[in-house]
Residue frames relative to the residue before (quaternion, step in Angstrom):
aa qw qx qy qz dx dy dz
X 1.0000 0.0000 0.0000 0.0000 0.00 0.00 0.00
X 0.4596 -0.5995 0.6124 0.2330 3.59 -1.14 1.05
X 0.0048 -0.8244 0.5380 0.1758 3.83 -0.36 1.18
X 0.3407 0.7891 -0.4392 0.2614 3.52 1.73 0.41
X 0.3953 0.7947 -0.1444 0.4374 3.08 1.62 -0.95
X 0.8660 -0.0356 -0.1132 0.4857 3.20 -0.02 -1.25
X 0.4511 -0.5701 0.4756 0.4952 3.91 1.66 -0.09
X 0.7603 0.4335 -0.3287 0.3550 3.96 0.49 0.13
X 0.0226 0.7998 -0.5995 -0.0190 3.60 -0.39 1.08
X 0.7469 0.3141 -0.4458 0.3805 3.22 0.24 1.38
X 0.7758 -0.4810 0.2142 0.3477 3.58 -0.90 0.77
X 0.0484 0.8404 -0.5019 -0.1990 3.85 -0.03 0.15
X 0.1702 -0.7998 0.5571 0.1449 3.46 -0.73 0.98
X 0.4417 -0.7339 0.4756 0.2004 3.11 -1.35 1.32
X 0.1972 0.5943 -0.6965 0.3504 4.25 0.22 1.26
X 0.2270 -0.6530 0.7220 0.0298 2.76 -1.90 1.61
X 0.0513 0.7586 -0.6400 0.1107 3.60 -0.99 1.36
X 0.5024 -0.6182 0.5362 0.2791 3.04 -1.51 1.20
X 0.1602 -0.5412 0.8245 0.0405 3.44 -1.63 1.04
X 0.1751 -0.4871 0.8162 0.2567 2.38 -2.55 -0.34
X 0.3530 -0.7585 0.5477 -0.0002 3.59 -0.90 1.48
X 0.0796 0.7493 -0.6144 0.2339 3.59 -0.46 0.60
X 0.5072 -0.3680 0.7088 0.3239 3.71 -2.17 0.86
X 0.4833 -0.5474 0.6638 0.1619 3.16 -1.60 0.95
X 0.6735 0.5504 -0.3474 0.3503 3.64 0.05 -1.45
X 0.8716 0.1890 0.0751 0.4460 3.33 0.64 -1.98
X 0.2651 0.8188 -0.5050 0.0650 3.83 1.31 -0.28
X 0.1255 -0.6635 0.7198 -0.1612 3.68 -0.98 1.22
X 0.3729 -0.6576 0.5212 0.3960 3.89 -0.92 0.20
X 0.3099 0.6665 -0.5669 0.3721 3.58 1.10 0.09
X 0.7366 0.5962 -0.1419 0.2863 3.58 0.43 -2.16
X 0.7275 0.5358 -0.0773 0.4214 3.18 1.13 -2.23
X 0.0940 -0.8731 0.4772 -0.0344 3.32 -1.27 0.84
X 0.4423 -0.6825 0.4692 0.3442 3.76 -0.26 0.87
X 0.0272 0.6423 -0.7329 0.2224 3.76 -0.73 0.81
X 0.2804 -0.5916 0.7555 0.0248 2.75 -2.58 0.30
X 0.5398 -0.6512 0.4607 0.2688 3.53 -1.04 0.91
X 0.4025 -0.6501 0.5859 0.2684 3.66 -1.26 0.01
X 0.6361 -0.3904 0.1938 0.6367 3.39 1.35 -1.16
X 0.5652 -0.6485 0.5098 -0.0090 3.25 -1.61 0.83
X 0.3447 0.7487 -0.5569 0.1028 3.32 -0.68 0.51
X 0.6949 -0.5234 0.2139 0.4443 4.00 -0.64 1.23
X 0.5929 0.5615 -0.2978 0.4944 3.79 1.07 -0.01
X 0.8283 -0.3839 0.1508 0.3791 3.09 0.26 -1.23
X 0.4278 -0.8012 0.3610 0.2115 3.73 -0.01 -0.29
X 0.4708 -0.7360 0.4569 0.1670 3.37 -1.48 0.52
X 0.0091 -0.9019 0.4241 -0.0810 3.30 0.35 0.69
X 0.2792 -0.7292 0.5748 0.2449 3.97 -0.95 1.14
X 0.0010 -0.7367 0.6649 0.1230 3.77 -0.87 -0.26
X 0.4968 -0.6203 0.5496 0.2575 3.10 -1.60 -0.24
X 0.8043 0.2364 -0.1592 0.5214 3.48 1.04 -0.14
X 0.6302 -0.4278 0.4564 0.4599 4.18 -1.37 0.84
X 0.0018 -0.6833 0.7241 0.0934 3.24 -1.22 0.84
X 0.7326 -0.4332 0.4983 0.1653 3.69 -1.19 0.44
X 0.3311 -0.6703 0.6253 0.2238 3.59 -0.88 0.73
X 0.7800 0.3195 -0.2197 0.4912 3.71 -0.50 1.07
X 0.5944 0.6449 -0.2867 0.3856 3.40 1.12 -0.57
X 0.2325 -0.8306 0.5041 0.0446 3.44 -0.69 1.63
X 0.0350 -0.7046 0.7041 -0.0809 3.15 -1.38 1.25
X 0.5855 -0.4947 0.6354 0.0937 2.39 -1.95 0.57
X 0.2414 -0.7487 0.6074 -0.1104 3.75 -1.10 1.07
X 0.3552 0.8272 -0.4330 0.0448 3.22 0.43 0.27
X 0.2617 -0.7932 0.5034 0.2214 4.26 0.09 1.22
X 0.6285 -0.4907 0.4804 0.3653 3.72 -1.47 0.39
X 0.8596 0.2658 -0.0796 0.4290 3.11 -0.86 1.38
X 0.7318 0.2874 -0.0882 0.6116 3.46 1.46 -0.45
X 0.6684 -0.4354 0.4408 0.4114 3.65 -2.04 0.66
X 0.4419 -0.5512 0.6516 0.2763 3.43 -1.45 0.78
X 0.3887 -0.6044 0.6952 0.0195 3.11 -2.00 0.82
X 0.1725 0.7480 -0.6257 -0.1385 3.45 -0.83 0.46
X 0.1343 -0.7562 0.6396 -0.0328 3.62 -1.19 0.67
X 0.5944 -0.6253 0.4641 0.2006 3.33 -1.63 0.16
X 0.3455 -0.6678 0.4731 0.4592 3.69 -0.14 0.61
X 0.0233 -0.7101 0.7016 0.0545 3.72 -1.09 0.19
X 0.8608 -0.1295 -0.0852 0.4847 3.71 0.38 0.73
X 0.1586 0.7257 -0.6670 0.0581 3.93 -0.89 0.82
X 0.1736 -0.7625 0.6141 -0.1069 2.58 -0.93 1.74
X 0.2560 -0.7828 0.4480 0.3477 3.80 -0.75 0.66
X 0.4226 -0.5425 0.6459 0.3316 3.67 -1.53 0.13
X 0.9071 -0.1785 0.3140 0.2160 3.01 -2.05 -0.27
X 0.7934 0.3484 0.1267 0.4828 2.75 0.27 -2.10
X 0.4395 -0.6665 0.4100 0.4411 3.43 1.46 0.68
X 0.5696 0.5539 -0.5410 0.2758 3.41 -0.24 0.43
X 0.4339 -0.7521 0.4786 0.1305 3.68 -0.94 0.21
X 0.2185 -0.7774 0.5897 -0.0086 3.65 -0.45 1.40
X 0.2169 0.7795 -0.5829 0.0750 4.30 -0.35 1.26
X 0.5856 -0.5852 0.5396 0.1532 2.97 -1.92 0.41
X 0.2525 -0.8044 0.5378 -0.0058 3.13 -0.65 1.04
X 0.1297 0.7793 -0.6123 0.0306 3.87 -0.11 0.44
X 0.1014 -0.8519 0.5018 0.1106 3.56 -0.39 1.31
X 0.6770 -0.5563 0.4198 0.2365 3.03 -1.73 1.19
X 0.8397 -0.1099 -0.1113 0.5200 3.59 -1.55 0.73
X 0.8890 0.2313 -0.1123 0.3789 3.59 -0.16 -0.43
X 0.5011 -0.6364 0.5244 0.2625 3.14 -1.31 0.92
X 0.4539 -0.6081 0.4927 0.4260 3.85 -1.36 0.13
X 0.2554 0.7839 -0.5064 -0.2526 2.77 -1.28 -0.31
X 0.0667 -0.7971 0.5986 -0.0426 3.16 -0.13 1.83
X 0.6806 -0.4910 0.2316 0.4919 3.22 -1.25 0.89
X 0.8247 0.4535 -0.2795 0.1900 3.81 -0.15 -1.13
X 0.3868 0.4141 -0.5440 0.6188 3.11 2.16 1.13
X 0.7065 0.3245 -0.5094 0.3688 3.76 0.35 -0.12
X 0.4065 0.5767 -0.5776 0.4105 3.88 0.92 0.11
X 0.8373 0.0609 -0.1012 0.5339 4.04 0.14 -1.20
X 0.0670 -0.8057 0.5857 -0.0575 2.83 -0.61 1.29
X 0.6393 -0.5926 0.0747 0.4843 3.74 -0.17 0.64
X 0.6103 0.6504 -0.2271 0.3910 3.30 1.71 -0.49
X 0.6304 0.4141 -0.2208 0.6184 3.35 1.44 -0.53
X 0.5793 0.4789 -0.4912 0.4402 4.04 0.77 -0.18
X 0.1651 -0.6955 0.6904 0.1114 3.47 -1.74 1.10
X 0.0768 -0.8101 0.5616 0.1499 3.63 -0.72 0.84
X 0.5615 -0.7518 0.2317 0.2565 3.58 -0.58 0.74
X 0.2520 -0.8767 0.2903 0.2892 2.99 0.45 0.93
X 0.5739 -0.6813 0.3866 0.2386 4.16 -0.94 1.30
């Protein structure tokens, strides 16, 4: 697969987990919101919100039970239902919250077409 194409050179796994989302710079529980992921992958993540986030804007990611993640928006697109679907690419380090060490590429079956 050409991953120029889609700009992703790593596997994205489709596991919905509750976060709590939040501005990195200024996070306040005013700011921060309870959300759920789209999918996940040791880079960076999909993430729903309720509000327009900015192209550059750092947050914080932070799953139940696990090390927060901060990362850089890289794309927020809106939905329907006025909510908002963004990309997360995280900064120097890769996650690693457990439910990337649960599927790891060796344990993932993809159906075959």
């Amino acid at each position: 697969m050409d991953h120029t194409l889609s700009g992703r050179m790593e596997r994205r796994l489709p596991i919905v987990a509750v976060v709590r989302l939040a501005r990195a710079e200024r996070a306040s529980t005013d700011e921060e919101e309870r959300t759920y992921t789209d999918n996940i992958s040791s880079c960076g993540v999909r993430v729903y919100s309720t509000r327009s986030w900015q192209l550059g804007d750092t947050v914080e990611v932070v799953p139940r039970n696990e090390d927060s993640a901060r990362g850089n928006v890289v794309y927020c697109q809106p939905l329907d239902d006025g909510r908002f679907v963004i990309g997360v690419k995280f900064q120097d380090r890769t996650a690693t919250w457990s439910a990337l060490r649960r599927y790891d590429g060796s344990q993932i079956r993809l159906p075959e077409k």
